[in-house]
C-alpha positions in Angstrom: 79.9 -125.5 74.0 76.0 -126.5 73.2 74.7 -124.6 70.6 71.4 -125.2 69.4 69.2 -123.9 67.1 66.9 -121.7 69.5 69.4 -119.5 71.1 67.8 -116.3 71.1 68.6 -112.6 73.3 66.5 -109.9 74.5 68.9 -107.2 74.6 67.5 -103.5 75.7 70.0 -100.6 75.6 68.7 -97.1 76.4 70.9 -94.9 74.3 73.8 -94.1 72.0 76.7 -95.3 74.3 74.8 -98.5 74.9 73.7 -99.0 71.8 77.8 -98.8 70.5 78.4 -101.5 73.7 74.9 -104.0 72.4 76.4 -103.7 68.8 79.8 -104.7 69.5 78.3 -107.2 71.9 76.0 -108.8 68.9 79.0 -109.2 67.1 81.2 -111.5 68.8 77.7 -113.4 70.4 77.2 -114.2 66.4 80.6 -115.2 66.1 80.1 -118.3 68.8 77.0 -118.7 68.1 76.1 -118.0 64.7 72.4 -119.3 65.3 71.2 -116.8 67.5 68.9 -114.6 67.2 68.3 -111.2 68.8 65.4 -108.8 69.4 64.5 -106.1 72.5 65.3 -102.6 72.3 68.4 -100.6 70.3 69.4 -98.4 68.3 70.6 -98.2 64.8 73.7 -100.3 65.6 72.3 -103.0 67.4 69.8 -103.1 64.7 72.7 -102.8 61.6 74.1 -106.3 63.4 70.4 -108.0 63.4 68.5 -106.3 66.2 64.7 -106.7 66.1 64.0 -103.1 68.0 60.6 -103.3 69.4 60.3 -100.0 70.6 62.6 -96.8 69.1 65.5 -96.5 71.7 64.9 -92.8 71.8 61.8 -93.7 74.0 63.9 -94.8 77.2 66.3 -92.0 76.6 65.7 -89.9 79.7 68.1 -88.8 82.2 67.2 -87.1 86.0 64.9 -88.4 88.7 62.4 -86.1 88.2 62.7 -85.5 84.3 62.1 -89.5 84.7 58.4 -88.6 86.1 57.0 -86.8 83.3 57.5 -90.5 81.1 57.1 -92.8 83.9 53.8 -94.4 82.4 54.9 -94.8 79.0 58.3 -96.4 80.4 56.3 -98.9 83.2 53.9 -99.9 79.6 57.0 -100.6 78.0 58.5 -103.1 80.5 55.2 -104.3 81.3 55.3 -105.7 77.1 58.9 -107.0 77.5 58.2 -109.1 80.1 55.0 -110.2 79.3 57.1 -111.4 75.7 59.3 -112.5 78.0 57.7 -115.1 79.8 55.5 -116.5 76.7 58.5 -116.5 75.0 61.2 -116.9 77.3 64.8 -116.2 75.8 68.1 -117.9 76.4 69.3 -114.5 78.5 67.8 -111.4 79.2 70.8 -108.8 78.9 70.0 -105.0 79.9 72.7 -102.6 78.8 73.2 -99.6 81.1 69.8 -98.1 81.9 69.8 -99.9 85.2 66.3 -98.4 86.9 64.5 -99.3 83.8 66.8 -102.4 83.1 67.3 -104.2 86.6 63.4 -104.3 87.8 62.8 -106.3 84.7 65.5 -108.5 85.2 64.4 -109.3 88.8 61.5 -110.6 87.6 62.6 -112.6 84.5 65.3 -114.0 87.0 62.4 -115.4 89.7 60.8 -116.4 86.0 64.1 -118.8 85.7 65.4 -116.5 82.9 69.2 -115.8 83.3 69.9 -112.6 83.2 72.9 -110.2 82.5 73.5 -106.7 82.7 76.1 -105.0 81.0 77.5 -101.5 82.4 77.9 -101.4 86.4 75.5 -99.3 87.5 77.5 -96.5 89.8 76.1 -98.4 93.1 80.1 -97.7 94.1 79.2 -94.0 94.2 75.5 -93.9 95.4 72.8 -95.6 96.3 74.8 -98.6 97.7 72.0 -100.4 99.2 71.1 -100.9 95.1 73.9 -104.0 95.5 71.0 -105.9 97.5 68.5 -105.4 94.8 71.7 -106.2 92.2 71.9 -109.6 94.1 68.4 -111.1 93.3 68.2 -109.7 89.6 71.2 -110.4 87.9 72.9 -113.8 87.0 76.1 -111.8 85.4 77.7 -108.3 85.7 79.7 -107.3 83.1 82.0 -104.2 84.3 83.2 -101.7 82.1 85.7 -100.4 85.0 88.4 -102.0 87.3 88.1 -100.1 89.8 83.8 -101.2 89.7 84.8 -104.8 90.6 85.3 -104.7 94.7 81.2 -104.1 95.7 80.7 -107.2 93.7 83.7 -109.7 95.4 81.9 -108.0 99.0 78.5 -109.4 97.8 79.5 -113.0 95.8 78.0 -111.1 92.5 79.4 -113.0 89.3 81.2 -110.1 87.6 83.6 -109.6 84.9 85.3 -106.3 83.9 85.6 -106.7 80.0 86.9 -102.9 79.4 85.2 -100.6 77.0 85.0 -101.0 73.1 85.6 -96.9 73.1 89.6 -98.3 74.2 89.3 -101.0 72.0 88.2 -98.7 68.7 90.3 -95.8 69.5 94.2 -95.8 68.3 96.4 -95.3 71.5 97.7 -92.4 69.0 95.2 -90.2 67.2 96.2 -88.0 64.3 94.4 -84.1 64.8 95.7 -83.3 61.5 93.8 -86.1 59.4 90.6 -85.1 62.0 90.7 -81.7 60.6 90.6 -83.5 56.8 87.8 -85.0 57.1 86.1 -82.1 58.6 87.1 -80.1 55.3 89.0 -77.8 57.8 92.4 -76.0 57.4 95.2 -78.2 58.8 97.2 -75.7 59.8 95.4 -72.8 61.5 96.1 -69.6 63.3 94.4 -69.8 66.5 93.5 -72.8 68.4 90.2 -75.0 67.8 87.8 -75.8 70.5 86.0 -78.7 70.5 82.5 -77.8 72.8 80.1 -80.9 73.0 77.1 -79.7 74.8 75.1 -83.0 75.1 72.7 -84.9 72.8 69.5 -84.8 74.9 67.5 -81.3 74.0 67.3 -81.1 78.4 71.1 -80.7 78.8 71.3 -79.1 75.2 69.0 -76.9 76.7 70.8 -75.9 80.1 74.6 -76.1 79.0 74.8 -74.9 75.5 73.5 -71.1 76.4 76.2 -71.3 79.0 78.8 -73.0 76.5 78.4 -70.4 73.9 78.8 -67.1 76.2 82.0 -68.9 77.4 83.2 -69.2 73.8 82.5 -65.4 73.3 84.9 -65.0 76.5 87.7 -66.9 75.0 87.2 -65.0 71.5 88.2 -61.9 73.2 91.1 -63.5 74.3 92.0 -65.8 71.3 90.7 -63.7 68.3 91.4 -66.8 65.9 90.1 -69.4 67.8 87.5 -72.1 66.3 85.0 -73.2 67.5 83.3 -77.0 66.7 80.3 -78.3 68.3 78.8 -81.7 66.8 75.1 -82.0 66.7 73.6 -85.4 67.6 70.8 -85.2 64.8 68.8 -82.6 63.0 66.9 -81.6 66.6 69.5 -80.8 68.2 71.1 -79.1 65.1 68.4 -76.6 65.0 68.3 -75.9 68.6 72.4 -75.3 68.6 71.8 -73.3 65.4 69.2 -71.3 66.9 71.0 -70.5 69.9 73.9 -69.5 68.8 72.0 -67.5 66.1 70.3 -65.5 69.6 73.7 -64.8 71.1 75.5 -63.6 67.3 78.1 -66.5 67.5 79.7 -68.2 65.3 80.8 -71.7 65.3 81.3 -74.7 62.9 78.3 -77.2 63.5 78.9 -80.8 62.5 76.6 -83.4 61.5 77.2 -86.5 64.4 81.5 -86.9 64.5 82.0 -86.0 67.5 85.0 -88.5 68.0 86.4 -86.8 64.7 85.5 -83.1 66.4 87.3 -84.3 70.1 90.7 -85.6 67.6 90.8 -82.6 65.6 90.5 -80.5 68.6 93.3 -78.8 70.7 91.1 -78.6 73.9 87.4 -79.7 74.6 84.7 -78.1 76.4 82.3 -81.3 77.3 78.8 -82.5 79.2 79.9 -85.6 81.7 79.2 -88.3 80.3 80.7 -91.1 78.0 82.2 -88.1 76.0 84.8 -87.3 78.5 85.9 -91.3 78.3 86.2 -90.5 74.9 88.1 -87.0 74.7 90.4 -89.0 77.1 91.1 -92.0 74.9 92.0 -89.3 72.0 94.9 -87.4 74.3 93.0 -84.5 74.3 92.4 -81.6 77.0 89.0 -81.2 78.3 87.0 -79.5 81.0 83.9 -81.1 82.2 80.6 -79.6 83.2 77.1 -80.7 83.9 73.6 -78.8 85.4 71.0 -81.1 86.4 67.2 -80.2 87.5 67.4 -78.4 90.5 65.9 -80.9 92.5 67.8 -83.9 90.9 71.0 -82.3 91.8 69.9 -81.8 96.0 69.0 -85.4 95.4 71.7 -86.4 94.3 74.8 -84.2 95.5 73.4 -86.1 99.2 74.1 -89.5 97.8 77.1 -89.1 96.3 79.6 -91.1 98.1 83.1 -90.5 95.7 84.9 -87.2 95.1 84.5 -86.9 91.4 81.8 -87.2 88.7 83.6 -87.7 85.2 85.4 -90.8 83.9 88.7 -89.9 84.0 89.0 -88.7 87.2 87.5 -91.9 88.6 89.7 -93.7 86.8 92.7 -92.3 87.9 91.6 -91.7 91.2 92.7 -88.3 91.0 91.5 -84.8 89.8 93.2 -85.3 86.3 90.9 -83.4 84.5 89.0 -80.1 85.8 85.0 -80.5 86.5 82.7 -78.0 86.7 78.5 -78.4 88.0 75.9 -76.7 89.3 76.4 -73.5 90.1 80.0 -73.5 89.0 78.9 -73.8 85.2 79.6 -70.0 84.3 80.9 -68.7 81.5 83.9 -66.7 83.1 84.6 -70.1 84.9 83.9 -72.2 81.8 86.3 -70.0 79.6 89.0 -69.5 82.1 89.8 -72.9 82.9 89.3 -74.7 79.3 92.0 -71.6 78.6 94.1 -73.1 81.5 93.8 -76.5 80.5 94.6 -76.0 77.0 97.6 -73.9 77.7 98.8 -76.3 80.7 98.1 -79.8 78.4 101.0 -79.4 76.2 103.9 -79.0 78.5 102.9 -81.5 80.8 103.7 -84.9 80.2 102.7 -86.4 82.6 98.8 -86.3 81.9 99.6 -87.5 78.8 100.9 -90.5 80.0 98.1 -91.1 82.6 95.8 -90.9 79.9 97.5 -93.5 77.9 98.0 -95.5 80.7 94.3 -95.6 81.6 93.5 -96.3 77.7 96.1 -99.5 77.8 93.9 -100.6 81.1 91.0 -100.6 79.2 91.6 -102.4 75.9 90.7 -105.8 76.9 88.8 -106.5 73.4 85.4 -105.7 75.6 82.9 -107.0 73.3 84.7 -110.7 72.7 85.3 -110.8 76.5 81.7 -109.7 77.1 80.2 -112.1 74.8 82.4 -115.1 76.1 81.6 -114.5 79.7 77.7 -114.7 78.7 78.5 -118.0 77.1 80.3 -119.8 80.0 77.6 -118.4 82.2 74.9 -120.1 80.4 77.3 -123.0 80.0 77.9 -123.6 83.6 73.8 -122.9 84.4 73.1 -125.7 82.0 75.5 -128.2 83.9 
């Protein structure tokens, strides 16, 4: 391996999940090539491992086609600057980390600029918006897959691609303790009634649209379980206040936590979730969930038309199966929401087969992602400089 002195990434993740996969990433980069330096966009991860963040991450953390709109010329400014800095500057390797429709129209260009390029986290062109594998083609030099089941598009299209797991597998125990959760969240180990993890989202926009819903469905199961607890995590002080105030407005009680929501999922006997990276995670703890989501109107007509596989939330694709119950749209109710995170929790701990599917799909994924992501970028650059 050539290692010089002037080896030097622009990384740009969008938000929390990539920030976790860029800091990981850093990491083992530093550990073959201890010269390199790094600078783009993160968060406080990336940034704790050497990251110089141009921009706060928080400002490409938007989610929706048409909540995209309202930022669209503060976003276009801010790729406009990375690839001007680019191209006076140019780096050993661009890599974008998720975020694909700010990400990949940047890397197009840096690659036509002769800049190799990398993205990290398929984007879901297996479940819409195929044609997106043509525009994949010309802007990417690498794809680094979290998912096996992601890798087939890019064999059809000759895409260099590499599925390197996800550090969540790698992190996670394949056996998590609920008892020692409950320690560190100064709660009871042993309680009455069962606990509920409900995780309505980070973003105030989903915040907004799920937690009303979230918390009438935990008045619901109070009927039913008098002794139940209740534990939401709030992403930072924002979103604590608005979960405060909300559950203030509907006179219900819960036990807000400051970030943990790993430790809220383990010390959990059943979660109530937003899709997302959160379900990955509630499944790599062994835990029961049920999964809901409510976009913007519009964004959901969009997109319930492109959607080309039968489920929406990790696990499920994963397995290829419905192993864990989803609820969107118009399903998210309350009566809906507390009926089947009762059934789920009830059904979970007699049925051992789910329990093995999840630990089966967590042993899939441990494939130490970030030293597998990082050496794949190396022998890339390696071969290109042949």
């Amino acid at each position: 391996m050539q290692v010089t002195s002037a080896i030097r990434y622009v990384l740009v993740a969008g938000e929390a999940s990539g920030d976790i996969l860029g800091a990981n990433l850093i990491a083992h980069l530093k550990e073959l090539q201890p010269e390199a330096t790094f600078e783009g966009i993160g968060g406080p991860l990336m940034e704790a491992q050497g990251l110089k963040s141009l921009v706060p991450m928080d400002r490409l953390s938007v989610m929706g086609l048409v909540e995209v709109l309202g930022r669209l010329r503060e976003l276009l400014g801010i790729r406009k600057c990375l690839y001007q800095s680019c191209l006076k500057n140019p780096p050993t390797a661009f890599i974008g980390i998720d975020s694909p429709d700010f990400n990949m129209p940047l890397a197009r260009k840096l690659k036509q600029a002769g800049i190799p390029t990398v993205h990290y986290v398929s984007p879901s062109v297996w479940a819409w918006r195929q044609k997106r594998i043509f525009n994949i083609k010309k802007s990417i030099d690498l794809m680094l897959a979290l998912f096996p089941f992601e890798l087939p598009i890019y064999h059809e299209h000759n895409i260099p691609v590499v599925c390197v797991g996800h550090t969540l597998a790698d992190d996670i125990p394949l056996q998590s303790d609920a008892e020692e959760a409950r320690k560190k969240l100064h709660l009871p180990t042993q309680l009455d009634g069962p606990v509920f993890g409900i995780l309505p989202g980070s973003r105030g926009g989903e915040v907004g649209r799920l937690a009303p819903l979230f918390i009438e469905a935990m008045k619901l199961i109070k009927l039913q379980q008098p002794k139940a607890t209740f534990l939401i995590p709030a992403a930072n002080e924002e979103r604590k206040e608005q979960i405060e105030n909300l559950l203030h407005a509907a006179n219900m009680e819960a036990v807000l936590v400051d970030g943990q929501s790993r430790t809220v999922m383990t010390a959990s006997d059943a979660i109530l979730l937003a899709s997302g990276t959160a379900a990955l995670e509630a499944m790599l703890v062994k835990r029961p969930m049920v999964v809901a989501y409510r976009f913007n109107k519009l964004t959901y007509a969009i997109m319930s038309r492109m959607l080309k596989v039968p489920y929406v939330s990790l696990p499920n694709l994963l397995a290829n199966d419905a192993l864990v119950p989803e609820l969107l749209q118009d399903d998210v109710t309350p009566a809906n929401l507390a009926r089947r995170l009762l059934q789920t929790w009830q059904s979970f701990v007699g049925d051992q087969n789910i329990q093995n599917q999840y630990r089966q799909l967590h042993e899939m994924l441990r494939k130490n992602a970030g030293a597998t992501a990082a050496q794949a970028i190396v022998s890339m650059l390696e071969e290109k400089s042949k």
